[in-house]
N, C-alpha and C positions, 0 to 999 in steps of 0.2 A: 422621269415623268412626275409629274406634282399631281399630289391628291387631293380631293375634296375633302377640306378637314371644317369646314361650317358653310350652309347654304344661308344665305341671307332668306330673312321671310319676304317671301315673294305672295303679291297680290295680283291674282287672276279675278275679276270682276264679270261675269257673266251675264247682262241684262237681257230685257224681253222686246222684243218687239212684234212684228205681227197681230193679229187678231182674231180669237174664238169668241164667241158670246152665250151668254148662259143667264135666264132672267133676265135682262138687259143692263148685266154689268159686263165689261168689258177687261180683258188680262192680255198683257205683252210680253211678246217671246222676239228675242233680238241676239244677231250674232254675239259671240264671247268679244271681250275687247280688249285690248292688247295684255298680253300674256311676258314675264319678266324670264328669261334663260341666260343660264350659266355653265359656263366650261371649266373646265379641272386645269387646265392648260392655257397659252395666249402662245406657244410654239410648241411642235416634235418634231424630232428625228426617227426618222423611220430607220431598221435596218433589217433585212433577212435574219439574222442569225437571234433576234428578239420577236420574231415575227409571231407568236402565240401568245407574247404577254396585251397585257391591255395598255392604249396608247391615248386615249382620252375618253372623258367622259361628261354627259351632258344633264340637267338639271332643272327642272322646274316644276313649277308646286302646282295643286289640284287645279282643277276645272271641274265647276258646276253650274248650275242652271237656276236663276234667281227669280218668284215671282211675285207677284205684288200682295196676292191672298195668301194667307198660308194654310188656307184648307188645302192650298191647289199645288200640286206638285209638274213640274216638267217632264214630258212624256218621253225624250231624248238625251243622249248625252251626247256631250263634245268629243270629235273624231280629230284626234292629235296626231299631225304629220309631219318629221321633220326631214328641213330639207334645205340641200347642200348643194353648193355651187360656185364657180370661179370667180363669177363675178357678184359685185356689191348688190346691184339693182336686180340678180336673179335676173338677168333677160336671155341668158346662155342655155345652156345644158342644165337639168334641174336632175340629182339624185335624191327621191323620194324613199321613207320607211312610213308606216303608221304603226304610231306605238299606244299599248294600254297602259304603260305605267306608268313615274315620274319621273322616270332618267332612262339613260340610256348609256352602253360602254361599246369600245372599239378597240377590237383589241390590233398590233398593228399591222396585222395580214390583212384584217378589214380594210382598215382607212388608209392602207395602200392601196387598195382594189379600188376605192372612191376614187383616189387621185387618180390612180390611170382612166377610169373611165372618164375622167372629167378630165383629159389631155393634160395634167399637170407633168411637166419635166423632173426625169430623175434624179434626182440629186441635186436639186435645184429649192432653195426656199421658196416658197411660194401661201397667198394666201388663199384657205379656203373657209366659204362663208356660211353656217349656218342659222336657222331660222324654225320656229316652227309657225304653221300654219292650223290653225279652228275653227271647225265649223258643225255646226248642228241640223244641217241637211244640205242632201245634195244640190239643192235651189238655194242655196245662200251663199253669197260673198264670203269665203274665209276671210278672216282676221288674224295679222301675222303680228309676232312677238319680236322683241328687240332682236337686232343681226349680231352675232357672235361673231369676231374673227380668228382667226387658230392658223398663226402660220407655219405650217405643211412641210417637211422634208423626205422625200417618199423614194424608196428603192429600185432597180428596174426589176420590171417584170419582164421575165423570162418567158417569150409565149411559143415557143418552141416542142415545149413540151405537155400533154394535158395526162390528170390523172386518174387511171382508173380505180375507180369504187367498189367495192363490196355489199352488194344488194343487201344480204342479212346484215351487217354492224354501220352501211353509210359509212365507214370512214375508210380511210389513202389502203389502198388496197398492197404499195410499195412498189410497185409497176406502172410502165408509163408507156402513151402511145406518141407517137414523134414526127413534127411537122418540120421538114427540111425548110422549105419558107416561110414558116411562122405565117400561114398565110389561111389556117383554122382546116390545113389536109393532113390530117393526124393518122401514119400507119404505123403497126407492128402488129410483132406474133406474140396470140395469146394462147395457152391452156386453157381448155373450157369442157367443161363435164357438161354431162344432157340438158341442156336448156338451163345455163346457169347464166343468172342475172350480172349486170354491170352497170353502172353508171357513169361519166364520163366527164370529168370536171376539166375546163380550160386553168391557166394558172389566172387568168382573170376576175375567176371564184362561177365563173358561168356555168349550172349544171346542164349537163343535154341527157336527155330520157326519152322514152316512145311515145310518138304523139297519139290520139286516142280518135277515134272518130263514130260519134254515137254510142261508147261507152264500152267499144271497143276497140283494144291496143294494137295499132297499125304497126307490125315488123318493121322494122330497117328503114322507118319514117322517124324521124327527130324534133323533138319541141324541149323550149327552157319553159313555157308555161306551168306552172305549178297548177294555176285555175285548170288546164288541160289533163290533169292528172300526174301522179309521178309512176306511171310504169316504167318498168327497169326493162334495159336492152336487154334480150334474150338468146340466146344461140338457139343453132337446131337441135336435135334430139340425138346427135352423135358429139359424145367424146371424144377430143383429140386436138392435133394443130391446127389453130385457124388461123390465116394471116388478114388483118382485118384496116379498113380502113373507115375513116371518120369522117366524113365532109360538113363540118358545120356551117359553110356557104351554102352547099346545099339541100343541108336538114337531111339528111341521108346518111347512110352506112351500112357497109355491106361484109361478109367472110367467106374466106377463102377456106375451106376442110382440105386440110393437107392429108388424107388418108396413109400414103409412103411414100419415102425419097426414094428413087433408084439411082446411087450412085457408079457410076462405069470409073476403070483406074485402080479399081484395087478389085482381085478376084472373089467372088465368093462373100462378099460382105452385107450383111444384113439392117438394117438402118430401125433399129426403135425407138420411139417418142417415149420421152422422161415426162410428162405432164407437168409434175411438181418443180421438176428444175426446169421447163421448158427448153428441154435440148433435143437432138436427136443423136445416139450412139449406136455404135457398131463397134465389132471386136474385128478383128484379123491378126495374120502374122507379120510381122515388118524386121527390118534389117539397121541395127545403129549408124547414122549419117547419109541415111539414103534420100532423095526425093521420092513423094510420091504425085502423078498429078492425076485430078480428079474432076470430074464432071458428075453435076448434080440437077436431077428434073424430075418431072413428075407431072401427073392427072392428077386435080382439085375436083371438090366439086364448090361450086361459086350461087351464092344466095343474096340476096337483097329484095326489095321491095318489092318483085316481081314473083317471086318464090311460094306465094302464099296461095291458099283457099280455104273453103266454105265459110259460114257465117262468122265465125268466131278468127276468123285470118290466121290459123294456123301455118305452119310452114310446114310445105309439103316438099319432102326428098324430091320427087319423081321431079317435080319443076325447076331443080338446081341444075345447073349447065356445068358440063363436062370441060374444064379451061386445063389450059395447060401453062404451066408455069417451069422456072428454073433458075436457079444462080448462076451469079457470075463475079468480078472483080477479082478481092483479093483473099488471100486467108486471114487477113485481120481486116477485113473492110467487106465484106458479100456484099452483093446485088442481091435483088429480087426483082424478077419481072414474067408480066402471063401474057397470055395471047396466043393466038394460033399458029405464030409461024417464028416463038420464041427458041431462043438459041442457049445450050448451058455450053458456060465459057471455061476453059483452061482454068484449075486452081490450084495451083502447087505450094505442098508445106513439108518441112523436114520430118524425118522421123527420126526421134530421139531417144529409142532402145530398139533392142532386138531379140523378140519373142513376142508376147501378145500384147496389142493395144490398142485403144481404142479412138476412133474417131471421132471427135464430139465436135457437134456443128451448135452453136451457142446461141438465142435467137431471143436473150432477158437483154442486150442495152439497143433499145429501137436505133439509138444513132450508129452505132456499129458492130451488125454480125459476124462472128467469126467462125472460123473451122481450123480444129487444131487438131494432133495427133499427142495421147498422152498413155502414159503408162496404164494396163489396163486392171481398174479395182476394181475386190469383192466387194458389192452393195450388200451392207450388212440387214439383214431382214429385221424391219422394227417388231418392235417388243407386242404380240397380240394382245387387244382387250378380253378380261374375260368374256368367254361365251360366243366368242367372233370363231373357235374350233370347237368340236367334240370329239376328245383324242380315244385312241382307241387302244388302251396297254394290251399286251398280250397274244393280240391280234397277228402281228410279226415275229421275230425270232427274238429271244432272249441277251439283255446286254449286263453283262458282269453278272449274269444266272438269273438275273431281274425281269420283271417285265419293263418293256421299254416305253415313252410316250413319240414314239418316234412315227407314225401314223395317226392322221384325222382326218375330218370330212370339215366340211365348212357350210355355216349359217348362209339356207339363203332366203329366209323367208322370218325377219325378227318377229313379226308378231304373234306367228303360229311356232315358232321357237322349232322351224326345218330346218335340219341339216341332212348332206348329199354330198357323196364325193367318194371316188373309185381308190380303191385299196388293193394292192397286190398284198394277197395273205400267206402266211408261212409262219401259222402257230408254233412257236414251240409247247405248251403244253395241249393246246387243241381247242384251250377256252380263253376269256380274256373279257373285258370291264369296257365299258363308255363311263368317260370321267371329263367335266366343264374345264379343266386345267390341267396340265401337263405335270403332274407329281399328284401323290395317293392323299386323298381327303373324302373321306366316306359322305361327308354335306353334299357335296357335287358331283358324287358317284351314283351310274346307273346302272342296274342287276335285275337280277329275275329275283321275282320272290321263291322264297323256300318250299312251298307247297306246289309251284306251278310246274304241271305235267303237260301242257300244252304248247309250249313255244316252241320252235326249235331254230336251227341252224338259217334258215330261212324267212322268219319273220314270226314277230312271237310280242308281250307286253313287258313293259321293263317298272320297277319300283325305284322312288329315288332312294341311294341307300347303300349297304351292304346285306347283301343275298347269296342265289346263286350264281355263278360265271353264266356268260352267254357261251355255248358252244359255236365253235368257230367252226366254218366252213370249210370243206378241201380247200388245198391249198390251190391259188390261181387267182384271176383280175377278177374283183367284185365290186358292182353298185351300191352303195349304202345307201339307205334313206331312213331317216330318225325323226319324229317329232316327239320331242319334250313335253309337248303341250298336251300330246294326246299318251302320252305311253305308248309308243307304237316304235315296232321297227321291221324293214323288208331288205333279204339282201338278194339279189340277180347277177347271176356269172355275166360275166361282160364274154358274147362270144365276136363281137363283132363290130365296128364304128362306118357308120358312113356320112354324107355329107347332103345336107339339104342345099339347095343352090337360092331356094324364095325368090325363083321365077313363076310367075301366075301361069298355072298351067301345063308346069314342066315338074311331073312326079317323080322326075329319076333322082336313084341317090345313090350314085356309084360310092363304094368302097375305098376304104383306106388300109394300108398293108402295116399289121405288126412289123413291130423290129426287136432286134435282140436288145431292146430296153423297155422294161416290163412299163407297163399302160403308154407309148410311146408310139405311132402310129404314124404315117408320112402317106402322101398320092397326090396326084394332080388331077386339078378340075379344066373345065373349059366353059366357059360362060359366051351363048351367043348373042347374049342381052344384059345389062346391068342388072344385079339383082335387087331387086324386088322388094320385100321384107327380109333380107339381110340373109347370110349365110349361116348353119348352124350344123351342129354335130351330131348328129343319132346314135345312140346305142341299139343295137342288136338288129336293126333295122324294123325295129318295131314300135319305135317312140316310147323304148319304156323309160327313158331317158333322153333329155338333150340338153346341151348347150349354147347359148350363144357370149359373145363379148365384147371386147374392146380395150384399147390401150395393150394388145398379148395376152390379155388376162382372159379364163373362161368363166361363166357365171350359169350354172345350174339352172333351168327353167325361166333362163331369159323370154321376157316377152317380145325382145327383140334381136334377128337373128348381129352378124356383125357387120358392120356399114364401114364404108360403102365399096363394094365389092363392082367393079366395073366389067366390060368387054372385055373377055380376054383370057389366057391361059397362065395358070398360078400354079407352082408348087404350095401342099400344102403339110405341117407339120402340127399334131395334138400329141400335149403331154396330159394325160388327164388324170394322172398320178397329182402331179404339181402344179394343173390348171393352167396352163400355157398354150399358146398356138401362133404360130408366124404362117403368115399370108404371102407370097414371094411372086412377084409378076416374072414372069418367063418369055412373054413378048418380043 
């Protein structure tokens, strides 16, 4: 690519024309007249694999506004637009920018994106012609500059594929939604936490975002208008699998909430969604060189334009429609397909040890999902930030005669610095520390003061620091609640868990049955209607705690319970030791 290594002085000559009057002297304001521009270039070659650096660049010197008095200044300036086209005489297709400065760069993903929109063939020389245009209001004739020609060698565009965006940083998010006909019907499955923003770029460079009406952001309606606003696509307010599609024909776009697969073909197997990897896995037991075949379906719940209410177009659960969907094909090729009277088809894959392993249905390349059987690994648990636990040394039994950090609660409220979370206790010496990190550092240690006769086992004030030990409670399942913020802490015997259902109207909360694994609880529900504000957990039956969650995980004073919980009869299991719960349709 040849660079601009001197501009010649270029003469922009501005005259006046028109008429004001003032005293009965009279001053001309007149369109700008012809304007001199220059290219970096007189040919490029386009390719992919260069496609970020810059491929030309354009040139020309000021525009101003000239007038006969020079008491008198011009009350406008010149609106510089340049503008690109196949043909000489610009009677074609015209690709406009307005620019405020004196040049202009391209780098060659751009002025590959010109060429396609301007039907230039790939890999084909060709020329293309620019111009700029001047003008000093909207009622006056622009005045165009010498034609530049730059002939063009431009790559295909691949329109197969469009990419999604990252609301907070706008850039390639590294996932992609996928148009079998290239024909702007763009589907796959995305991970999507509560109302988490997208935006949706064609390889064309065409962005699509939420169209706006009256200044408010219309769901699952789509516009490239910028003037329109740039609000970012939004999901609903549940985490999880959405299998989502695009319609940029027409300006629409709707998701599918995959709440659980029910797989049939292997016994007993339980299917969880990876967010972050966007998979879905299950463990079980398998046999070296065996087949196994599988069938895989499930209830969605399905949302689009239709979905919404009150003034602000909210998207409302209750108006999402109950679809049914299911796989089918191959185990390196899946189907997807919904509807009411969809069929999940035969899928068979080898298994390649014998003892535990895991299922992993794959749903990161849009053009082919797969479902495979692989050896089944430990997820290693990432490394906590501080202050994300409040461990609790001493609490538990003693390790190599030490106190151990081998119990915590977890942060669920950062700005009041709460934490909560159920401890099976078994002091060994009787008392024990709240400590920000998991090893002994008196900075991030929390105690009783030396003088304090008042706290006890049950809820009491703590100093940051080293003091006295907190006295630990009999041993057995206890509620913690800490705030840092206040010095404060309360702990309550766990005697009991039951299950809210957040049906409007429906107060029962049947119980759930310990197990011979401490804070670990198992029952079945029956729902005669979908629930409601979501399913949640109670302790003691007295709301002196609950839960609700999402993705397996539980979260301490959720303000919302876990979605979407449909018609229907479910096994259910809470570990609330280690914050866990599986939701199992039994249907």
């Amino acid at each position: 690519m040849k660079k601009i290594n001197n501009l010649l002085t270029l003469l922009f000559v501005l005259l006046l024309s028109g008429a004001c009057e003032k005293d009965g002297d009279k001053f001309f304001l007149s369109s700008p007249e012809e304007s001199a521009l220059i290219a970096s270039a007189d040919a490029v070659v386009l390719t992919e694999a260069t496609a970020k650096l810059y491929a030309l660049s354009l040139a020309w010197t000021d525009q101003t506004l000239q007038i006969s008095d020079a008491n008198y200044q011009a009350t406008t300036r010149v609106q510089t637009t340049i503008q690109i086209s196949r043909s000489e005489d610009f009677s074609g297709t015209i690709i406009e920018s307005t620019e405020s400065g004196l040049s202009k760069s391209y780098t060659v993903s751009a002025l590959n994106i010109i060429a396609y929109k301007l039907n230039a063939t790939a890999e084909e020389a060709a020329p293309l012609y620019f111009r700029l245009a001047g003008s000093n209001g909207s009622n006056i004739t622009p005045v165009y500059s010498n034609t530049v020609k730059v002939m063009v060698t431009p790559y295909p565009i691949d329109m197969h594929y469009a990419d999604i965006i990252n609301k907070e940083t706008v850039a390639d998010s590294g996932k992609d939604f996928y148009s079998a006909n290239a024909d702007g019907q763009y589907l796959g499955f995305f991970g999507a936490a509560a109302y988490e923003g997208i935006y949706v770029q064609e390889a064309d460079g065409t962005t699509w975002h939420t169209a706006q009406s009256g200044g408010i952001g219309t769901p699952f309606l789509l516009t490239t208008d910028a003037a329109d606003g740039t609000w970012d696509m939004w999901f609903p307010g549940q985490s999880g699998c959405y299998f989502v599609n695009v319609n940029t024909v027409k300006r629409q776009w709707n998701a599918l909430l995959i709440p659980q697969l029910e797989v049939s073909g292997i016994d007993g197997i339980t299917m969880e969604y990876k967010r972050a990897d966007n998979q879905w896995r299950g463990v079980f037991t398998g046999t070296a060189g065996t087949d196994v075949t599988i069938q895989i379906k499930g209830t969605g719940k399905f949302y689009d334009n239709t979905s919404v209410s009150g003034s602000d177009n909210g998207i409302d659960d209750s108006k999402a429609q109950n679809t049914s969907f299911a796989f089918g094909g191959t185990a390196g090729q899946l189907t997807f397909s919904t509807g009411e009277n969809v069929t999940a088809e035969n899928i068979t894959m080898n298994v390649p040890m014998t003892g535990e392993c895991t299922l992993v249905i794959d749903l990161n390349n849009p053009e082919a999902w797969t479902v495979s059987v692989t050896e089944k690994e430990e997820e290693p648990e990432p490394e906590p930030e501080e202050g994300e636990y409040l461990y609790l040394p001493g609490i538990g039994p003693a390790v190599n005669g030490e106190w151990a950090y081998d119990h915590k609660i977890t942060i669920y409220d950062k700005d009041a610095q709460k934490y909560a979370g159920v401890v099976n206790v078994a002091s060994e010496w009787g008392d024990y520390a709240m400590c920000l990190v998991n090893y002994w550092d008196e900075s991030k240690l929390y105690t009783l003061a030396t003088d304090d006769n008042t706290s006890t086992a049950e809820s009491g004030d703590l100093i940051n620091g080293k003091g006295n030990n907190l006295t630990a409670p009999d041993n057995g399942l206890y509620l913690f609640e800490v705030s840092l913020k206040e010095l404060k802490y309360s702990v309550k015997a766990v005697t009991g868990i039951y299950c809210y259902l957040g049906i409007s109207g429906n107060d029962d909360l049947p119980p759930l049955q310990s197990t011979d694994t401490e804070g670990l609880y198992t029952g079945t529900i029956t729902l005669d209607q979908d629930s409601e504000y979501g399913v949640k957990f109670i302790i003691n039956n007295d709301w002196a705690g609950s839960y609700g969650g999402y993705d397996g995980k539980l979260y301490y004073n959720a303000n919302k319970g876990i979605y979407p919980v449909t018609t229907g009869t479910y096994d259910i299991s809470v570990d609330l030791i280690n914050g866990t719960y599986t939701i199992q349709s039994i249907n």
